[in-house]
C-alpha positions as CSV (number, residue, x, y, z in Angstrom):
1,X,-25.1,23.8,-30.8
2,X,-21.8,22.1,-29.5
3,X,-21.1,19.3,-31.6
4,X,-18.2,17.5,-29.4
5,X,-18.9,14.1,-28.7
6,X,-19.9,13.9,-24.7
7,X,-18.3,11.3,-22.2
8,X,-21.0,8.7,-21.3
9,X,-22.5,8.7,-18.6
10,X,-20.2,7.1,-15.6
11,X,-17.0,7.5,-17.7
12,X,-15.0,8.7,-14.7
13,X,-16.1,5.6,-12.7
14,X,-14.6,3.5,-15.7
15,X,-10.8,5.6,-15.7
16,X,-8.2,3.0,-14.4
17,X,-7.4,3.9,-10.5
18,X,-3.9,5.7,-10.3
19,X,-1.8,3.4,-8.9
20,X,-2.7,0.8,-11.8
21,X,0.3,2.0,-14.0
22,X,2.9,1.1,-11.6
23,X,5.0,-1.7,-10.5
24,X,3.7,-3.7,-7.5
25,X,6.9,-2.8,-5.6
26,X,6.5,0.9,-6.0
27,X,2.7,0.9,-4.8
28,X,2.5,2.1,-1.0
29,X,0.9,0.4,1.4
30,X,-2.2,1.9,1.2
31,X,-2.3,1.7,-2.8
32,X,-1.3,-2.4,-2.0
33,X,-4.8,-2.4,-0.5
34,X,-6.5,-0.4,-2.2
35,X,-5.3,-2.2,-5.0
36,X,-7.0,-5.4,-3.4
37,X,-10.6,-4.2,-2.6
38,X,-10.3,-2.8,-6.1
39,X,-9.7,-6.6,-7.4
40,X,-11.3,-8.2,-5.4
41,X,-14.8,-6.0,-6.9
42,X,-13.9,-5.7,-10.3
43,X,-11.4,-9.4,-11.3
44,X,-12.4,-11.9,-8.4
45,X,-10.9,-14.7,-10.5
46,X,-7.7,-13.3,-11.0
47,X,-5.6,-15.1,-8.8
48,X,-2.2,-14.3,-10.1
49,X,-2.7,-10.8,-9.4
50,X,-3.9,-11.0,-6.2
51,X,-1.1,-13.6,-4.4
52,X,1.4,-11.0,-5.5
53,X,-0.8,-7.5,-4.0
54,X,-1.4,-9.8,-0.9
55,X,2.0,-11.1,-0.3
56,X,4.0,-7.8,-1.3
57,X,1.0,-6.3,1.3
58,X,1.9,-9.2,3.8
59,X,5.8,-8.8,3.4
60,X,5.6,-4.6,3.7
61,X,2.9,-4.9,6.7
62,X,5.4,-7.7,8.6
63,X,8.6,-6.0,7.9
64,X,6.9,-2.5,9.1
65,X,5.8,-4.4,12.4
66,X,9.3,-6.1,12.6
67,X,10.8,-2.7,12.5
68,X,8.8,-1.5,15.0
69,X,8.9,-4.3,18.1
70,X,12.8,-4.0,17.3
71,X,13.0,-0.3,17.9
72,X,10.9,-0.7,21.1
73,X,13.0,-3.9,21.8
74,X,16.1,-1.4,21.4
75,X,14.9,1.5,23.7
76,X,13.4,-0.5,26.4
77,X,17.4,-2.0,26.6
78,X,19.4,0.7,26.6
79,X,21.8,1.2,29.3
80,X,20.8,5.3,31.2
81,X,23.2,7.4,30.2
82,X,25.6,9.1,32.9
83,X,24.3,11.4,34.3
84,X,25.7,14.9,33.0
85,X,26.1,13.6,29.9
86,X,24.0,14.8,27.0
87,X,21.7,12.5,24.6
């Protein structure tokens, strides 16, 4: 008979999610939202906690689309180069 004391039923469900130990500016994007639909099931009401996943999402997802229109901006206006001349 094994006498070891068994996990209840569910007990994986209830681990905390991976990203939860770290600081809100080392999470990734994707952990930012999963982060959120996590909250937003499981602490609704905790407001503090989700202003800072949505703006630190809001800030990384505006700076990434910043970073992009500029590099377009910056390719669509460069000059040709000479021909003969390698790029």
């Amino acid at each position: 008979m094994n006498s070891a004391p068994r996990a209840a039923p569910g007990a994986a469900d209830r681990r905390p999610p991976r990203w939860a130990g770290k600081p809100v500016s080392r999470l990734t994007t994707g952990e930012l939202a999963e982060a959120l639909a996590y909250l937003e099931r499981h602490r609704p009401d905790d407001d503090v906690l989700g202003r800072a996943l949505a703006g630190e999402f809001a800030r990384r997802t505006a700076a990434a689309e910043f970073a992009r229109r500029a590099t377009d901006r910056a390719r669509s206006e460069a000059p040709d180069a000479p021909r003969g001349t390698a790029q």
